[in-house]
N, C-alpha and C positions, 0 to 999 in steps of 0.2 A: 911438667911435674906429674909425676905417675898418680894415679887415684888410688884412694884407701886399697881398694880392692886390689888393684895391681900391686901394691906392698904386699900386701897380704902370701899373695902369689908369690910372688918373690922370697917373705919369707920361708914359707912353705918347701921351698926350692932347696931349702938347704938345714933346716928345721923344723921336727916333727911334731912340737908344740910351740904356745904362746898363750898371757897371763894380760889382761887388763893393765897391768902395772907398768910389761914390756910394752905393750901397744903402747901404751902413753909415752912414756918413755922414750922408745925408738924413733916410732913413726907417727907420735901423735893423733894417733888413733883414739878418740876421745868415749866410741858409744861399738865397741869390740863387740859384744854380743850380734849387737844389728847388722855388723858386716861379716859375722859368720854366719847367722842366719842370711843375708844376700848371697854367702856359698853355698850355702843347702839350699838354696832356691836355683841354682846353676847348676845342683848335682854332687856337690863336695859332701863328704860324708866326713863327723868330729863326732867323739866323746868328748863328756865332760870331766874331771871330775874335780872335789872339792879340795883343800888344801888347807894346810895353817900354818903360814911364816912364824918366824922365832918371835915375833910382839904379839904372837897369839890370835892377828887378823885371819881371818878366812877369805880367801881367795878361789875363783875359778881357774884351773886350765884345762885350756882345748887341744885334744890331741886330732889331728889328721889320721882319718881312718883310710879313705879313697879318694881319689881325685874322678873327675865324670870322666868316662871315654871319651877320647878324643876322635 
């Protein structure tokens, strides 16, 4: 079974963002911040920015700015 992380990757592979909501949702990703802060600590470079669904909640998404050189 692939790790948080390696989803992540994955996702990223083929989508240029992703929402606390989605992690949970998708991949069960329970604590999203922590494992994109574990990318930027590997070199991945995200903005954030803020949001608000139609019930009015506010949400983060992260966009993928750069991946590290390989």
């Amino acid at each position: 079974m692939p790790t948080q992380i390696e989803q992540l990757v994955r996702h990223f592979d083929h989508e240029d963002s992703i929402s606390n909501v989605e992690a949970q949702a998708v991949y069960r990703i329970r604590a999203l911040p922590r494992r994109i802060a574990d990318l930027k600590e590997k070199g991945w470079q995200f903005s954030a920015v803020w949001k608000t669904d139609l019930t009015g909640q506010r949400y983060k998404r992260y966009f993928l700015v750069s991946r590290p050189q390989q």
